[in-house]
N, C-alpha and C positions, 0 to 999 in steps of 0.2 A: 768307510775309511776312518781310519783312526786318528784325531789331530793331536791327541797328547796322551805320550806312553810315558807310567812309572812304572819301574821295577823295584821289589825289594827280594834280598839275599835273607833268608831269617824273620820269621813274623811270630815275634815271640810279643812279652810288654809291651815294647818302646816300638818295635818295629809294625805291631799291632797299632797300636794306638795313633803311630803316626798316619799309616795306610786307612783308619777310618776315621781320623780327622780329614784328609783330603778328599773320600769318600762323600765326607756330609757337605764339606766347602764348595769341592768341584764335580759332583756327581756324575761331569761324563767324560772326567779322566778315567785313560784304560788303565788298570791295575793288574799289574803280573809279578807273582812271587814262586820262590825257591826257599824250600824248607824242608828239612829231613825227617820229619812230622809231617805223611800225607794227610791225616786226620784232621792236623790244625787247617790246612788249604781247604781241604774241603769244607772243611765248617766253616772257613771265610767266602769262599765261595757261594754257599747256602746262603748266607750271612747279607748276600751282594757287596762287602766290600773287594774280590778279587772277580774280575774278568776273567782271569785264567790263571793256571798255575801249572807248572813246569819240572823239570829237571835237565833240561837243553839252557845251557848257558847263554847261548847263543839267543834265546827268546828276551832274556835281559839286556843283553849288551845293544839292543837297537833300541833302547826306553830313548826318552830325553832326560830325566833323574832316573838314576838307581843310586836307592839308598842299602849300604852294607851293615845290616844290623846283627850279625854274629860276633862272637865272642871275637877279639881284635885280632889274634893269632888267625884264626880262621879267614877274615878277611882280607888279609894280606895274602893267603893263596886263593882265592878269589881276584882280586886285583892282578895278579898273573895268568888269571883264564880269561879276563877281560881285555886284556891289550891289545890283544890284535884285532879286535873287531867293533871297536868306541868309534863314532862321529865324533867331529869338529865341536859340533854343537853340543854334545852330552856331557852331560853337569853328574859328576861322579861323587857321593855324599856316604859320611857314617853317621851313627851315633855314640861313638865308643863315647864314654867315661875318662879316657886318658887319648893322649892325641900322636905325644912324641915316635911311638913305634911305628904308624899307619905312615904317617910324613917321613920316617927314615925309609919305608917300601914304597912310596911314591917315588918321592927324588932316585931312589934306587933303579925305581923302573922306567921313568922318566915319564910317568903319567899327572905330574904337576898343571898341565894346562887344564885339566878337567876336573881337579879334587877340589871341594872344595868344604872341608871335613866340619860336621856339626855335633852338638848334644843339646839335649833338652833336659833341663834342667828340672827331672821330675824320678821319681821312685816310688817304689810298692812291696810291701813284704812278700807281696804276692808275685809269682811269677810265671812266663809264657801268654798265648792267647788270650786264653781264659780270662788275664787280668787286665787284657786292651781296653782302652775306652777312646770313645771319640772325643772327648773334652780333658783327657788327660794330659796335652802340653799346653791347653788355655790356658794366657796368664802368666805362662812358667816363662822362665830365662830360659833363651836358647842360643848357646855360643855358638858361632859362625868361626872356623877357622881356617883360613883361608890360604895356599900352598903360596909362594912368592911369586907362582908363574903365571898363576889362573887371571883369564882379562878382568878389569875392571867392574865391567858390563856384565859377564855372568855371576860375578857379586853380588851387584845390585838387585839383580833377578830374583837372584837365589835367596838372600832375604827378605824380599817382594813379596814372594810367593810364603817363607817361614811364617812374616807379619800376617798375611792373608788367610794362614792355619788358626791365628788366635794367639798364638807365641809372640815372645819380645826377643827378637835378636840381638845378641850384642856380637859385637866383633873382637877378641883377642886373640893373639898369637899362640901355635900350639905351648911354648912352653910355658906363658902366661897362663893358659888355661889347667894343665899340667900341677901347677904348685896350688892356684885358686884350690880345683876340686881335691887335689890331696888335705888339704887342711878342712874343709867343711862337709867331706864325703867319705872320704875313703878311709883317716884316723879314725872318725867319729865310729865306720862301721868296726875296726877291729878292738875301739875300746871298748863297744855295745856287746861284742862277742866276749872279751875277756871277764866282762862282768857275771854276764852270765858261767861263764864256765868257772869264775871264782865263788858264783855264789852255790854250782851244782857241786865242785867238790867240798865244801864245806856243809853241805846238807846233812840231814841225819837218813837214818832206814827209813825210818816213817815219812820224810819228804815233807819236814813241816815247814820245811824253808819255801819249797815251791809250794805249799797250801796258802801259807802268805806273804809271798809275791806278787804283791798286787797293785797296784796303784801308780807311786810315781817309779820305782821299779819295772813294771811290764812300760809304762812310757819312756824309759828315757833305754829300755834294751830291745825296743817294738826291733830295727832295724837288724837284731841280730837273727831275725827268721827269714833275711835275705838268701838268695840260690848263691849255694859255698861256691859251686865251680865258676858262677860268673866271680869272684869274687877270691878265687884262686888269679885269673888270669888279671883282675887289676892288679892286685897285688905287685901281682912277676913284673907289671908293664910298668909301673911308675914309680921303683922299686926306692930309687935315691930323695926322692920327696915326702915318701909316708915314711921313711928309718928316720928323716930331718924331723919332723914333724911329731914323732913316737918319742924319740930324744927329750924334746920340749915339752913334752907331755911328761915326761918321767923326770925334769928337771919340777916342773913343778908339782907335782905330790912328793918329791922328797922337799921341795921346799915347806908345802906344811905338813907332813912328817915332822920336820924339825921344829916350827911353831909348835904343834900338838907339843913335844916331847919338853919345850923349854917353855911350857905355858904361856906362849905368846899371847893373850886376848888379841891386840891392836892387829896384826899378821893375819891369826884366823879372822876375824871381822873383814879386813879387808880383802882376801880373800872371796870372799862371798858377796861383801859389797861391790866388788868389781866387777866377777861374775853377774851378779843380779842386773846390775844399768848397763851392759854391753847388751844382754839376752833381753832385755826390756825394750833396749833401742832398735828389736832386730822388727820389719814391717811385717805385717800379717796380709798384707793384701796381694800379695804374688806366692806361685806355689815354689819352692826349695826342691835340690836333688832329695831331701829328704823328705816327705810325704806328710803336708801337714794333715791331719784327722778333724774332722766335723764333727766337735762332741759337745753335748752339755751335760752338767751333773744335776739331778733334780733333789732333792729332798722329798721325801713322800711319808706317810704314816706307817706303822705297823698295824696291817688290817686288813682284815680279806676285801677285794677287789681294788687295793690301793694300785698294780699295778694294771691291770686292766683299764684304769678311768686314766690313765697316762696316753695309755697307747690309742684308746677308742678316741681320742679328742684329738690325737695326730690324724689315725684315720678319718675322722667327719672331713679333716680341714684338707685331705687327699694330701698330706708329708708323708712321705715314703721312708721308714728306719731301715738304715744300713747293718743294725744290729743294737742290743742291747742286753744290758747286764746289772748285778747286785753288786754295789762295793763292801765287800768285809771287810777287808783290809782299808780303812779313810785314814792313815796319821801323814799320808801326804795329799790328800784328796778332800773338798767338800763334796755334799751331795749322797745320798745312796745311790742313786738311779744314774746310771750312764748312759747317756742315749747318744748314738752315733749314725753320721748322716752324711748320703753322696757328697755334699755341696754344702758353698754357706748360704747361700740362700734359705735352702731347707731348713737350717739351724737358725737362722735368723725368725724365721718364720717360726719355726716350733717356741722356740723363746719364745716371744710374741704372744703365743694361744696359751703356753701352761703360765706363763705370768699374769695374764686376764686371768686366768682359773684359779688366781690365790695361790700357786707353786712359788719357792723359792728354789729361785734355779741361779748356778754357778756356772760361769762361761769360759774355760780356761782358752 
């Protein structure tokens, strides 16, 4: 007998990640998902995060959660194959990015008593399965958005159980949450794209622009190697909030535009002063929609086996490198050696052992 069914629509990142955060919490919750990718199911299934996997709607619609983790559009015809056949009891959940659409096809359908629409407040350049993890909404904000009709009681549940994943629920309203993520998500990713594509049509043949593109460049345009199509349909969905927000962005580079041009020093200074103590104040100890990275920069000699006696001292200490690389490009960077790492733990720890060993290491 089964005493708790979740369903998820879509087990891509978020919808991954969330199904094997529950997986490692509540090991004998039943798990059933709908994906149009049998390959992905099945490798969850192998995986043990999915009990079973489907293409009968009807296999979801009797969960106690189903979470709707496709593209928004998509879900909302979803939500129409679901109506006729939800319990009383079933707690009906998304993770979109943007909220206002989902809640126009709830009230629409009059399935308000059961939604009770979420997001976790996490991202990855990376995208699908493949990039699930079970500790990817630890830590992270996760907004709770809740319909005006859903009771009290499966509220409280329903961020019971979010808290009990490792997430911190917060509770605001969709259109609250709507303006929040277009100013710290959704500008951020079209300005991360624009740059990139300002900096490829002014490249030369030889591509010496992208030979050195490196450093605080590849960091602050990391987010424009996001999936375009998810990122088509934010776009379309929260259309009036990122044009506000685009506005104000281009209000201010023409404002120092015109400091540059009328040699303002005090303008430009402040400029940069302001920026620097806002991004100073922002906390490092919870994860953002944007994906903070476990790096540090080492300094090492020019010498054969200099980078060898880097990695062999991680290994003794059983640190696991998520990846690593040579900085050419340092005029925004200290460090040659960039070593990048699951966790901060990890990073903490590697600190730690190449600082014993004499390394000057930089921790951005």
């Amino acid at each position: 007998m089964i005493d708790f069914k979740i369903g998820f629509i879509g087990l891509g990142l978020i919808g991954g990640s969330v199904a094997k955060s529950i997986k490692r919490i509540f090991p004998d919750y039943y798990i059933v998902a709908m994906d149009n990718n049998e390959a992905t199911l099945k490798m969850a299934q192998s995986e043990g995060i999915l009990n079973a996997y489907t293409n009968n709607i009807l296999e979801i619609a009797d969960c106690n959660y189903i979470f709707l983790c496709a593209p928004v559009h998509y879900n909302i015809e979803y939500l129409k194959q679901l109506k006729p056949y939800l319990a009383d009891s079933t707690i009906l959940s998304d993770v979109g990015s943007v909220k206002l659409d989902i809640y126009t096809a709830v009230n629409d359908l009059e399935l308000g008593r059961y939604f009770i629409g979420g997001h976790p407040m996490v991202g990855s350049e990376r995208s699908g399965y493949d990039a699930a993890s079970d500790r990817l909404i630890e830590n992270a904000y996760y907004f709770i958005t809740p319909s005006d009709t859903v009771s009290p009681d499966k509220i409280e549940e329903f961020m019971t159980f979010i808290g009990d994943l490792g997430a911190i629920p917060i509770r605001y309203s969709p259109a609250e949450h709507d303006r929040i993520t277009s100013y710290i998500s959704h500008v951020p990713h079209v300005i991360a794209a624009s740059l990139v594509n300002l900096v490829k049509n002014a490249d030369t043949s030889d591509g010496i622009f992208k030979s050195l593109a490196a450093g605080g460049f590849k960091d602050i345009t990391r987010i424009a190697s996001s999936n375009p199509v998810v990122w088509e349909h934010i776009l379309l969905s929260n259309p009036d909030n990122i044009i506000t927000g685009l506005k104000e962005y281009i209000e201010l580079i023409e404002k120092i535009i015109y400091d540059i041009k009328q040699g303002n020093a005090k303008g430009i200074n402040s400029f940069f002063d302001s920026s620097r103590n806002y991004r100073d104040s922002i906390p490092n100890n919870t994860s953002g929609v944007i994906r903070m990275h476990h790096e540090l920069f080492v300094d090492i000699p020019d010498e054969p086996g200099a980078l060898a006696k880097v990695t062999v001292a991680l290994a003794n200490a059983n640190i696991n490198l998520k990846n690593f690389g040579v900085s050419h490009n340092r005029e925004d960077e200290e460090g040659v050696l960039r070593l990048s790492f699951y966790d901060a733990i990890a990073r903490e720890n590697a600190q730690n052992i190449l600082h014993e060993a004499g390394y000057k290491i930089y921790n951005r």
